[in-house]
C-alpha positions as CSV (number, residue, x, y, z in Angstrom):
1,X,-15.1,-25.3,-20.7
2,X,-16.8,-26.9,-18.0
3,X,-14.1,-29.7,-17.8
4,X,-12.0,-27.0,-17.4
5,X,-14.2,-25.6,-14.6
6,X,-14.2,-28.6,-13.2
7,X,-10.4,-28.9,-12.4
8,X,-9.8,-25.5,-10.8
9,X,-12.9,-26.5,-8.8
10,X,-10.7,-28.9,-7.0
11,X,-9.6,-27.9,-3.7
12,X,-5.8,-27.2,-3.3
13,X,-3.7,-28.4,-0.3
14,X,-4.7,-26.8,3.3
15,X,-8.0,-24.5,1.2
16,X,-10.2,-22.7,3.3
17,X,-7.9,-24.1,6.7
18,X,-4.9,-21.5,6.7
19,X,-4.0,-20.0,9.9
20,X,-2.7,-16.3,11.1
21,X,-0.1,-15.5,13.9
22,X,0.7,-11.3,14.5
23,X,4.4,-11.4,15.8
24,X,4.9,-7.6,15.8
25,X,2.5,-4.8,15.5
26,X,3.8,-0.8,15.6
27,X,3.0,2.1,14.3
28,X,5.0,1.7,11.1
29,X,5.0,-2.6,10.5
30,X,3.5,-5.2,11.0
31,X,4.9,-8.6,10.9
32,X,2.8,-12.0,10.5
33,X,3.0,-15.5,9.9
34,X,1.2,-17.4,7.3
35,X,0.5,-21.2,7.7
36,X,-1.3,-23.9,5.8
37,X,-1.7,-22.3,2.6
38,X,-0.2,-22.0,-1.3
39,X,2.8,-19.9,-2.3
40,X,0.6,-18.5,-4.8
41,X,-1.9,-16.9,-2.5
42,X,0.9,-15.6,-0.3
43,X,2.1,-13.9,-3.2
44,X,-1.8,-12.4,-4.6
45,X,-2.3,-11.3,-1.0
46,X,1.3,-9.3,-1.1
47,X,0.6,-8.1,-4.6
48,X,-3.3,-7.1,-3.8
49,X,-1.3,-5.2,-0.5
50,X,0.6,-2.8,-2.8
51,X,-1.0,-2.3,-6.1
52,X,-5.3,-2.2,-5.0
53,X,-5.3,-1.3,-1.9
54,X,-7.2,2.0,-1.8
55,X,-5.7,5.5,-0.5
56,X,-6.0,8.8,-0.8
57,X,-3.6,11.6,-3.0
58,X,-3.4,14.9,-4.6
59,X,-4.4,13.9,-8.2
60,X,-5.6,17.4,-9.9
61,X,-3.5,21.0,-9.0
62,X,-4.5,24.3,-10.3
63,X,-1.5,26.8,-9.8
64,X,-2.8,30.7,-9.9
65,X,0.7,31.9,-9.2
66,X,4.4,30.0,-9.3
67,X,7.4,32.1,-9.6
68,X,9.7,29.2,-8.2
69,X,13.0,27.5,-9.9
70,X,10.6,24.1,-10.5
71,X,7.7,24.3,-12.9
72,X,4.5,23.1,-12.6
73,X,4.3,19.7,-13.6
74,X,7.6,19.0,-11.3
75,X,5.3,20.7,-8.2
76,X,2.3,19.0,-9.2
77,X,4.8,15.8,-8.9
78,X,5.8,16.4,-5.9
79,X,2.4,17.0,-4.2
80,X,1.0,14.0,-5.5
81,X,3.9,11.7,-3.9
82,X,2.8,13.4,-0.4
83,X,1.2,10.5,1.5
84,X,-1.7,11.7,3.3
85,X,-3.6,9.9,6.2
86,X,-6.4,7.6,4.8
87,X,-7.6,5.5,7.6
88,X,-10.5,7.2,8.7
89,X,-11.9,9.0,5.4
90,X,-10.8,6.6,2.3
91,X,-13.5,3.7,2.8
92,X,-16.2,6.9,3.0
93,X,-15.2,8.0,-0.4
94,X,-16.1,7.1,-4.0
95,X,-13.9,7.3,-7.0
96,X,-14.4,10.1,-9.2
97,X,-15.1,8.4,-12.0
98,X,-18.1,6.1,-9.8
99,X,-19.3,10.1,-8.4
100,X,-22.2,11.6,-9.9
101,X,-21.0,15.0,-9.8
102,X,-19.8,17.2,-12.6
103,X,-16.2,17.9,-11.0
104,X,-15.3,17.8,-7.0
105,X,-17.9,16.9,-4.1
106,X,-16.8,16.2,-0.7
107,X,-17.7,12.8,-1.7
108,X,-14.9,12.4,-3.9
109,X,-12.3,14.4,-3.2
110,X,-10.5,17.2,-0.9
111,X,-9.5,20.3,-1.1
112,X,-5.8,21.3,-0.7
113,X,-4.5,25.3,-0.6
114,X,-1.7,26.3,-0.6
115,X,-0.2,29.9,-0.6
116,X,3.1,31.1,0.5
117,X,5.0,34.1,-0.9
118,X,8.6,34.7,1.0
119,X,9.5,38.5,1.3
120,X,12.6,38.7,3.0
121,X,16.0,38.3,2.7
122,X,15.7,34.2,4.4
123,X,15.5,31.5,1.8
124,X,12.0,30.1,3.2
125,X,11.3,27.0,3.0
126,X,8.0,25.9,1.5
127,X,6.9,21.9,3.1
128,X,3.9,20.2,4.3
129,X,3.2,22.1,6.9
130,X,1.9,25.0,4.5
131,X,-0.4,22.5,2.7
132,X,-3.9,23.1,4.5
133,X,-6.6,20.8,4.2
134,X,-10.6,21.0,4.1
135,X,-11.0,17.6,5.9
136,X,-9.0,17.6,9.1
137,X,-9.2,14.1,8.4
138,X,-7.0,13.6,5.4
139,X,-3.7,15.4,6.1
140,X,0.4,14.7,5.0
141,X,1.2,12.6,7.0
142,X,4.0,14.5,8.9
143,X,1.7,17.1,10.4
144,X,-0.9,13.8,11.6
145,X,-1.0,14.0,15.7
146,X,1.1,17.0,16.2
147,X,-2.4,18.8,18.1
148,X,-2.7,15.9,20.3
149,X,-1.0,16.1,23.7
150,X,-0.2,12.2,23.2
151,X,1.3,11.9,19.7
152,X,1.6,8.2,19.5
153,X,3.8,8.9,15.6
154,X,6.2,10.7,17.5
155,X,8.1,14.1,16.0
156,X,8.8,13.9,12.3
157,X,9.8,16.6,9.8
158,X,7.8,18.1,7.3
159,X,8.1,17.5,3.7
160,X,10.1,20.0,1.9
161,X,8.0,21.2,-1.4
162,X,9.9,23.5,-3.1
163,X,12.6,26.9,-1.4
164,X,11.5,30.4,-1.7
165,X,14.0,33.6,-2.0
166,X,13.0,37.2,-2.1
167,X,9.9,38.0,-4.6
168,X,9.2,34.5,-5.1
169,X,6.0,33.3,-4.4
170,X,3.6,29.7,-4.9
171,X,-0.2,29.9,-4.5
172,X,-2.1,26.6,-5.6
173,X,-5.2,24.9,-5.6
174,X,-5.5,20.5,-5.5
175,X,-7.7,17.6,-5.0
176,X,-7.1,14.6,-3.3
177,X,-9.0,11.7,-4.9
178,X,-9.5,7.9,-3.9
179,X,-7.3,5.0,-6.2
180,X,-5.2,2.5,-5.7
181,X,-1.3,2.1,-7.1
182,X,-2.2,-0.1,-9.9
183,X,-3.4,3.5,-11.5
184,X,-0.4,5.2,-10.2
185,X,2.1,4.5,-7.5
186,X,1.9,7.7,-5.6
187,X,-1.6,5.8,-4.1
188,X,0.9,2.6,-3.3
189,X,0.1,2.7,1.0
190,X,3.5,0.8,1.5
191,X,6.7,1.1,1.8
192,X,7.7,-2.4,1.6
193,X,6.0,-5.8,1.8
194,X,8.1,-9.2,1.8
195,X,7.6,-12.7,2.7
196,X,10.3,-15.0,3.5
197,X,8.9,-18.9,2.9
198,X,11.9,-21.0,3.7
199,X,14.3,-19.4,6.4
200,X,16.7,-22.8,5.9
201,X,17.0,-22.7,2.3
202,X,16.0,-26.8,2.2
203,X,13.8,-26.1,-1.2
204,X,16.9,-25.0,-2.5
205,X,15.1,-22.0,-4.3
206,X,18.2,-20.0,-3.8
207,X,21.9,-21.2,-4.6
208,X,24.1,-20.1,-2.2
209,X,28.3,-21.0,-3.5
210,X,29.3,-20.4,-0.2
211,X,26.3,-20.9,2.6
212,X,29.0,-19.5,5.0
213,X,29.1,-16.5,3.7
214,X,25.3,-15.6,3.6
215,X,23.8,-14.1,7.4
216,X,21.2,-16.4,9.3
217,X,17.1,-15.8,8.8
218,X,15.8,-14.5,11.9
219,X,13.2,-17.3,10.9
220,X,15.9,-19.9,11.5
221,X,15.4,-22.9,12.5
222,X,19.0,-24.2,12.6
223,X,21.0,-23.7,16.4
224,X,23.7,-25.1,15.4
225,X,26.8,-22.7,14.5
226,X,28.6,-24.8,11.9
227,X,25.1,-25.6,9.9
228,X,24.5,-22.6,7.7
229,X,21.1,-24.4,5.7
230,X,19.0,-27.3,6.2
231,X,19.7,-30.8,4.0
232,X,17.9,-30.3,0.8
233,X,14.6,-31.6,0.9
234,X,13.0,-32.4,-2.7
235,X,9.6,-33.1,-1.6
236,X,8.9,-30.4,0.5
237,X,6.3,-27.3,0.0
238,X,6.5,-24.3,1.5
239,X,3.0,-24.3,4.0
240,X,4.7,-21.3,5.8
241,X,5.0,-17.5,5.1
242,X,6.7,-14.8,7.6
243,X,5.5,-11.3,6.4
244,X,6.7,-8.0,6.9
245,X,4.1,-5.4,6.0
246,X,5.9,-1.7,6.4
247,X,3.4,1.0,6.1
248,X,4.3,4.8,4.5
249,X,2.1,6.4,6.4
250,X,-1.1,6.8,4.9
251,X,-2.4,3.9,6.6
252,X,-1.8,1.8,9.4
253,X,0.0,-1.4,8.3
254,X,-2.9,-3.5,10.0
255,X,-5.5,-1.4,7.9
256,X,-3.3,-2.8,4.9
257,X,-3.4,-5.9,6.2
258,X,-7.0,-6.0,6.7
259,X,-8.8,-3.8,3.4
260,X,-6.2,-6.4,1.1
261,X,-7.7,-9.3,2.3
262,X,-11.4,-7.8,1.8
263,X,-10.5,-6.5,-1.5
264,X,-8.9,-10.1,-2.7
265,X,-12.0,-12.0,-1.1
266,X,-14.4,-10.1,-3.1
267,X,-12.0,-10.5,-6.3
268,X,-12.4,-13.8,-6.1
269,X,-15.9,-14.2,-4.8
270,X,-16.6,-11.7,-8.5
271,X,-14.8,-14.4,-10.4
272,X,-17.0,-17.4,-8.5
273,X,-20.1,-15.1,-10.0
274,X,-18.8,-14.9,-13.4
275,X,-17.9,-18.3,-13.6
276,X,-21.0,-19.5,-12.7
277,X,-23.1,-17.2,-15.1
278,X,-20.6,-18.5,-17.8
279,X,-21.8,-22.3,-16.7
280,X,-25.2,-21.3,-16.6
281,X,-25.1,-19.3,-20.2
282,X,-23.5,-22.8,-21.7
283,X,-25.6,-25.1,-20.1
284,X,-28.9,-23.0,-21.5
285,X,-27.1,-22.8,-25.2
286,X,-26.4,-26.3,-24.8
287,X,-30.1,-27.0,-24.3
């Protein structure tokens, strides 16, 4: 074991030197370069991004009345895949199963109501917008800025729940708890997140039967017209990821950005522990 150790102890090309360059920042994306470090940690960092990276989402519904076409577990479906804004209440919160009470606190979840019943001849249309919250805080995302004279999001509609006619009528109750997408992908906070590590195709990762036909990178590195990839180069590593972090709204792509790094630090800085316990515990049987 501790030859083992031993070997992944050694340090891989460019370790603890990479280097970070923002290219584009919004509202929605976020787009990055990557230098000086290993395909493999470009790839844990994008996985660590979408799967446990924490968020907040409806995760228990109690329906006291539902007289609509869809039946509960369809609603209770749908409510759950509602992103709601994060950023300023998710890093505050524990997860239920870490909280010491016996079902909701404040400390580990928030309360959703909703209750709509339509009475007139107008299909009514039942959407986010009807969904009130306890914590002004965590709302869908679609209703975030909309009190603020300067919405920096913009105008966007509201998330249609479920359509009411005459009679029908939807009254529930939810929670909103803390977890992360590897539990269930409704807590996934993005939309998207590639990286593109060779622009020229010169690893020749990709086979391309007719280069012609295939469009440019943006990342390009070729001006010439006629070229369409770089001469194959057998030795080379790719040292160079372009990211492309898109956000779904429940937290701002640099938020992404920044809690995945923190979460894969202290993943590995956990396995450091581990390993070292496991070295000690060997050494002291060895004794």
């Amino acid at each position: 074991f501790y030859k083992s150790f031993r070997y992944w102890d050694r340090k891989m090309p460019y370790a603890n030197q990479p280097s970070v360059t923002i290219t584009d920042l919004t509202a929605e994306n976020v787009k990055f370069q990557l230098e000086d470090t290993d395909l493999s940690v470009a790839n844990a960092i994008r996985r660590v991004f979408i799967a446990e990276t924490p968020t907040i989402a409806i995760d228990w519904v109690q329906f006291e009345a539902n007289s609509t076409v869809l039946s509960d577990e369809f609603l209770a479906h749908r409510l759950g895949m509602i992103p709601l804004t994060s950023d300023d209440q998710v890093e505050n919160m524990q997860y239920s199963r870490d909280c010491t009470c016996a079902d909701f606190c404040p400390d580990c979840a928030v309360e959703f109501t909703l209750d709509v019943k339509c009475s007139d001849e107008q299909t009514r249309h039942v959407t986010t917008d009807d969904f009130k919250s306890a914590e002004p805080k965590v709302i869908p995302v679609t209703s975030r800025g909309r009190e603020d004279e300067s919405n920096e999001y913009g105008e966007s509609d509201d998330i249609l729940i479920v359509k009411l006619r005459k009679g029908q009528e939807l009254k529930i109750r939810a929670y909103a708890k803390k977890g992360f997408a590897k539990e269930h992908a409704k807590w996934n906070p993005t939309a998207g997140v590639c990286f593109e590590y060779d622009p020229d195709n010169a690893l020749r990762h990709t086979l391309y039967p007719k280069p012609a036909e295939w469009l440019k990178s943006e990342y390009t590195e070729i001006e010439d017209e006629d070229i369409h990839q770089a001469d194959y180069d057998y030795q080379a590593k790719p040292n160079k990821f372009f990211f492309n972090v898109e956000s779904c709204g429940s937290l701002k792509p640099e938020n992404i950005v920044l809690m995945g790094v923190q979460i894969l630090k202290k993943k590995l800085s956990d396995l450091q522990t581990q390993l070292q316990h496991e070295l000690h515990n060997d050494a002291l049987t060895i004794n």
